[in-house]
C-alpha positions in Angstrom: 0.0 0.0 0.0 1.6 3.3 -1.0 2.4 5.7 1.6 -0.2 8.3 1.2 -2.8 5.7 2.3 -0.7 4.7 5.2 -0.9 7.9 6.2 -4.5 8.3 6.0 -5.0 5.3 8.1 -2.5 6.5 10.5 -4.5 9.9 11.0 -7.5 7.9 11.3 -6.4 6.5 14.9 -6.2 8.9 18.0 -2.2 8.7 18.6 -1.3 10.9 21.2 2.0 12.1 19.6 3.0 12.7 15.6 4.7 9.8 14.0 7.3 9.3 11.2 7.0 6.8 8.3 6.1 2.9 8.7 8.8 0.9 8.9 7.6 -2.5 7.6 7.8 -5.6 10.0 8.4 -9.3 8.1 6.7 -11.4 10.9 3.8 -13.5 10.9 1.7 -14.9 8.0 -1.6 -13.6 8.5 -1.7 -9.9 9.0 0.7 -7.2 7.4 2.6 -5.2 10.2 4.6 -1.9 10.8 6.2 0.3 13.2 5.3 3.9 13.2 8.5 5.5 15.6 8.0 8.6 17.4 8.8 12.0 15.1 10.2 13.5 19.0 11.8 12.1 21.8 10.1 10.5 24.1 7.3 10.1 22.2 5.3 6.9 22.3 5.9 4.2 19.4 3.2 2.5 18.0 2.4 -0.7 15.9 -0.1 -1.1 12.9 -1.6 -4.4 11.3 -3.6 -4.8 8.3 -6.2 -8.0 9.7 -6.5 -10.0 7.2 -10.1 -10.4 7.1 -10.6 -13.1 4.6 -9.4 -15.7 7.9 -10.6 -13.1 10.8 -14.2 -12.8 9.2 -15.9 -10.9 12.2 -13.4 -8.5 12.6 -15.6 -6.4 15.2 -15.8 -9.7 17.1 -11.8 -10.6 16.9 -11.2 -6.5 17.8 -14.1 -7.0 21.0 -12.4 -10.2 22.1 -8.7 -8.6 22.1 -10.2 -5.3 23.8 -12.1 -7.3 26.8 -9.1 -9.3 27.0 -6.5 -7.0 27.3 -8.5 -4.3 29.8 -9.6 -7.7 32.0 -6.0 -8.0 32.3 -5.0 -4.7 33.2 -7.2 -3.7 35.6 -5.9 -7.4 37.3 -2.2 -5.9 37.3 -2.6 -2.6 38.2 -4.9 -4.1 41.4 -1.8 -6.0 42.1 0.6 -2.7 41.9 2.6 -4.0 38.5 5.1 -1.4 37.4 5.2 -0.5 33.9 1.5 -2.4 32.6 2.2 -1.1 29.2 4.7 -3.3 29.3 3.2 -6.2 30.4 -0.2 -6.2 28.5 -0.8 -5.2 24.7 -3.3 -2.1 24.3 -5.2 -1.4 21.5 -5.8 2.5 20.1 -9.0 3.5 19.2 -9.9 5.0 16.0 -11.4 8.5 16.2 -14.6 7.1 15.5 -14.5 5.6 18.8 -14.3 1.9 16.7 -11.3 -0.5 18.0 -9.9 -0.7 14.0 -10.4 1.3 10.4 -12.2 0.1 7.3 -10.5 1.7 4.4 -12.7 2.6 0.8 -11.7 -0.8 -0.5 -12.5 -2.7 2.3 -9.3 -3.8 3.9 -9.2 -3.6 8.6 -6.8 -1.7 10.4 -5.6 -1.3 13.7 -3.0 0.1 16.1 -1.2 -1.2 19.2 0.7 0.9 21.5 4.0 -0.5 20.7 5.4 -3.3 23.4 9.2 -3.3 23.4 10.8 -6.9 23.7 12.5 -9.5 22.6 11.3 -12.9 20.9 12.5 -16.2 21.0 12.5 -19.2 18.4 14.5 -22.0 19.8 12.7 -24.0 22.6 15.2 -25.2 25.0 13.9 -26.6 28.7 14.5 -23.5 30.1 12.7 -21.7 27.7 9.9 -24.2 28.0 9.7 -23.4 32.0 9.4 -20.2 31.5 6.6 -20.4 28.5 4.7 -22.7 30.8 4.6 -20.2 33.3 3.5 -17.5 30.8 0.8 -18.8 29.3 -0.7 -20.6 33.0 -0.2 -17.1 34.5 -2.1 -15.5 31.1 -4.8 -18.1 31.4 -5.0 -17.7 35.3 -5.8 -14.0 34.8 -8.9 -14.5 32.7 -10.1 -17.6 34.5 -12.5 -15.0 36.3 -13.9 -13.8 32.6 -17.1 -16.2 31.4 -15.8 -17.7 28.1 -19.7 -16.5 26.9 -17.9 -13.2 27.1 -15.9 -13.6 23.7 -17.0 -14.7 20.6 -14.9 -17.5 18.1 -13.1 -15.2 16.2 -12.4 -18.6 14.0 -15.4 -20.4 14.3 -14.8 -24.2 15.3 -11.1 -23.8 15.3 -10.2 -26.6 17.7 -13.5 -28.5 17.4 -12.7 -31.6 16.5 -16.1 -33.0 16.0 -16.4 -30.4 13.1 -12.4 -31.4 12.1 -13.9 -35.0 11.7 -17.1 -33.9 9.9 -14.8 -32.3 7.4 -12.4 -35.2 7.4 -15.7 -37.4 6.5 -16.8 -34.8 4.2 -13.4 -35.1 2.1 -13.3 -38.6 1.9 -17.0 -39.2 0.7 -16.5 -36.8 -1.9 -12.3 -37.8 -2.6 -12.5 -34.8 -5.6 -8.3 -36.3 -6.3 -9.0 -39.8 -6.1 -6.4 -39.8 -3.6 -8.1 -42.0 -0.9 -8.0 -45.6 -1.5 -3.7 -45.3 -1.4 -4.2 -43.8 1.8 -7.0 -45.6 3.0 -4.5 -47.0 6.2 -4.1 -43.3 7.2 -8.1 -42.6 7.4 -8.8 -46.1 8.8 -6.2 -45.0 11.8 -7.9 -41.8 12.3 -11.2 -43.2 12.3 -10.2 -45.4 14.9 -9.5 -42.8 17.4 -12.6 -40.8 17.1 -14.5 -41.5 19.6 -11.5 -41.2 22.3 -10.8 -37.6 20.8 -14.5 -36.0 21.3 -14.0 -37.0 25.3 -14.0 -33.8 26.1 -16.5 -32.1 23.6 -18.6 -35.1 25.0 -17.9 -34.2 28.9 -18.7 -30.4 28.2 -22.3 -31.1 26.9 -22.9 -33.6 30.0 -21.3 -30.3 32.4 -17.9 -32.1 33.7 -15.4 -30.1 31.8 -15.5 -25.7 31.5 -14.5 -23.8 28.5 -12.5 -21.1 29.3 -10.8 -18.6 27.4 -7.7 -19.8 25.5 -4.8 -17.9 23.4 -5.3 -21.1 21.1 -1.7 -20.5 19.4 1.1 -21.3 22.5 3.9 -20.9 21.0 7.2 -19.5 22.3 7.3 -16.8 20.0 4.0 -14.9 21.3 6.0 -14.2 24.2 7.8 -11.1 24.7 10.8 -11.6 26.9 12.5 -8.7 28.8 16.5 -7.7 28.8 17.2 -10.1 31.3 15.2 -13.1 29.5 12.1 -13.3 31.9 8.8 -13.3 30.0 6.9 -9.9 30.2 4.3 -9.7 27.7 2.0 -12.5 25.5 1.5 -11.1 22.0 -0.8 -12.2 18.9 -3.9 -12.2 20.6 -6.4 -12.7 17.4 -7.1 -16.4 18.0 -7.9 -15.8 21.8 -11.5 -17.1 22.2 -13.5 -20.0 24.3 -12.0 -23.4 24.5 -10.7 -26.0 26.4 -7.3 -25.4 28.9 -5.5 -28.5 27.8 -5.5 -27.2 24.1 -3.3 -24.7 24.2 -1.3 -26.9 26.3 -1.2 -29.3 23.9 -0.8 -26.9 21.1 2.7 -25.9 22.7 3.7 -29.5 23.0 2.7 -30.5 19.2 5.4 -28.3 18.2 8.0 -27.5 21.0 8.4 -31.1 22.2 8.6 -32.3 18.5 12.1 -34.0 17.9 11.4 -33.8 14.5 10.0 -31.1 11.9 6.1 -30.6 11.3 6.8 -31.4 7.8 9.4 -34.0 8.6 9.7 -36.9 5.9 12.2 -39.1 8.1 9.7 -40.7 10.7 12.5 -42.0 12.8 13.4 -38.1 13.7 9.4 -38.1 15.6 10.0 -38.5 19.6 8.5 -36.6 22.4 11.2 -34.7 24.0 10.3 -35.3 27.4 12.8 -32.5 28.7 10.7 -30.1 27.1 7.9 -31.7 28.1 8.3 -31.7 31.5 9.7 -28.4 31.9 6.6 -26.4 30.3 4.2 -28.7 32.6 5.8 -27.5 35.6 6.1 -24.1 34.4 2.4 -24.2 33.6 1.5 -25.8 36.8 2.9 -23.1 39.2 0.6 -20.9 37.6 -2.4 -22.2 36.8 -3.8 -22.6 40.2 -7.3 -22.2 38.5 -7.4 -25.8 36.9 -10.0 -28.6 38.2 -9.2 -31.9 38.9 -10.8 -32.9 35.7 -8.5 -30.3 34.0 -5.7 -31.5 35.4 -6.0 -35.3 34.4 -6.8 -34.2 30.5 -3.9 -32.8 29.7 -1.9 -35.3 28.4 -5.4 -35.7 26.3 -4.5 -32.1 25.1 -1.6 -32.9 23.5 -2.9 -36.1 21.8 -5.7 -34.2 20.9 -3.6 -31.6 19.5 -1.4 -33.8 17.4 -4.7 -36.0 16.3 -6.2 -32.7 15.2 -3.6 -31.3 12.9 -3.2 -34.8 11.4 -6.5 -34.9 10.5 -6.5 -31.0 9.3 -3.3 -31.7 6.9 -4.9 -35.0 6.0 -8.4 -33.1 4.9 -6.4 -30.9 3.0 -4.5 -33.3 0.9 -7.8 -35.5 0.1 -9.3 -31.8 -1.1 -6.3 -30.9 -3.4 -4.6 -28.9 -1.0 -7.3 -25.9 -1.0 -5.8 -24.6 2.6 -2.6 -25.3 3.9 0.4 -23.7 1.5 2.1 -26.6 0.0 6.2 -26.7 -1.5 5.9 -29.8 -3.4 2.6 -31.8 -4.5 2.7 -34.8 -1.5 3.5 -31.8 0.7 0.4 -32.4 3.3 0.6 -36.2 3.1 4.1 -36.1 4.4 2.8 -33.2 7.1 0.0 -35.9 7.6 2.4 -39.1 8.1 4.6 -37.1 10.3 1.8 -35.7 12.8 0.7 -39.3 12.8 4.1 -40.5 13.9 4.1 -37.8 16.5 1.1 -38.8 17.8 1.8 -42.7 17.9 5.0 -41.8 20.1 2.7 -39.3 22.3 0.3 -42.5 22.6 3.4 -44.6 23.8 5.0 -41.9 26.6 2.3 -39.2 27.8 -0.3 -42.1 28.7 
């Protein structure tokens, strides 16, 4: 977008100082991002996103979610005496329309953060893990106390995996690539488990197991660490919504206790890394002093769960001609399939 638009955008927000020119940001894959720097000194630094609203549909919905979320979590730290909040919890600007983003003439959503400085992190080591554990049971802790009623599903169904086996069903009834019968171990294996991965979609409707409200993407790098490497701030807030507590503890242990590569094609790579593992369950256990018993005992379920899901996501994919995931070579998502299977199979054999 060329810069006389930016800057329209930018004047549409009520910033409470002048800034200079958008300094593009290359992270993520969803949403295009920029720094807008103070013109003066001391000045506050702020941080625009396009939302991409062909994935984030109800984009008043995914900006009410963030807003409730965020303020629930402020007013919790500043009760507490927290020094520097801005630090510790994101804040979205409003526009001067009093709306939490701006529609632009040809239809495209912005917003504005105040900007959070920090540092992220890639590599997951047990350390790391500790401390992500803690992050995300302390940021799950502090909206324990918000009804999950309160927020709607910015992505509707997104770890349902009822609906991920609908669709699974779906795919194979109507196999548009012919690509089912060589393949027809993989869907047999998944059809298997079915019934053990709605337990708790099943224990919800008979009132043994809460929702709550989840980040639903727990990954070490929606953490912002400080200077001295101590977490201060969880980021990328536009999948927070209702769900179960053992999902996004699974979703961190789908990837960060992966031996192995999402996409790996060498199966013997696939192990649980129980180091990792264990670290990120303690860290998340001294926080998250909110969890029931029932909770408690599901989430090794979680990660299964997690690791079943995706399988059968990449595996819907591939039967539909690869219409969803982005793919480098054409048996991409059936080698992403086999290797969340394989990860899944050795999570079976050590988190019983």
């Amino acid at each position: 977008m060329e810069q006389d638009n930016i800057s329209q955008i930018i004047s549409a927000f009520q910033l409470e100082n002048q800034v200079g020119n958008p300094e593009p940001l290359k992270i993520g894959l969803i949403n295009d991002s920029f720094i807008l720097p103070p013109l003066q000194e001391g000045g506050k630094k702020y941080f625009l996103q396009r939302i991409n609203h062909h994935i984030f549909t109800n984009v008043e919905g995914l900006q009410q979610n963030i807003d409730k979320v965020t303020r629930h979590i402020r007013q919790k730290l500043i009760s507490q005496g927290v020094a520097d909040v801005d630090k510790r919890v994101l804040q979205l600007v409003p526009a001067r329309d009093g709306k939490l983003y701006h529609k632009t003439g040809n239809g495209n959503f912005w917003r504005i953060y105040l900007f959070v400085e920090g540092r992220s992190q890639e590599r997951v080591t047990p350390d790391a893990a500790f401390l992500a554990g803690r992050a995300f049971g302390e940021f799950q802790n502090q909206l324990a106390d918000l009804p999950h009623d309160a927020l709607c599903e910015s992505i509707p169904n997104f770890h349902n995996i009822e609906f991920r086996l609908m669709q699974l069903r779906q795919a194979a009834e109507a196999d548009p690539c012919a690509r089912l019968k060589p393949c027809s171990a993989i869907y047999n294996e998944l059809l298997r488990r079915a019934d053990d991965m709605c337990l708790g979609e099943r224990l919800f409707r008979e009132g043994k197991l809460p929702k709550r409200i989840n980040h639903c993407d727990t990954k070490v790098n929606n953490i912002l660490f400080d200077d001295q490497n101590r977490p201060m701030c969880i980021v990328d807030l536009d999948t927070v919504m209702p769900g179960f507590v053992f999902s996004d503890f699974g979703d961190f242990m789908r990837t960060a206790a992966n031996t192995g590569a999402e996409d790996d094609p060498e199966l013997s790579n696939i192990h649980v890394d129980m180091d990792i593992y264990n670290a990120y369950k303690d860290g998340y256990l001294s926080e998250a002093s909110f969890l029931t018993d029932i909770e408690k005992s599901l989430l090794n379920y979680g990660c299964r769960l997690l690791s079943y899901m995706q399988t059968v996501r990449f595996f819907t994919d591939y039967l539909n001609g690869d219409t969803y995931y982005k793919i480098q070579y054409p048996e991409h998502n059936l080698v992403r399939t086999r290797a969340q299977l394989r990860l899944l199979e050795e999570q079976e054999k050590m988190l019983k």
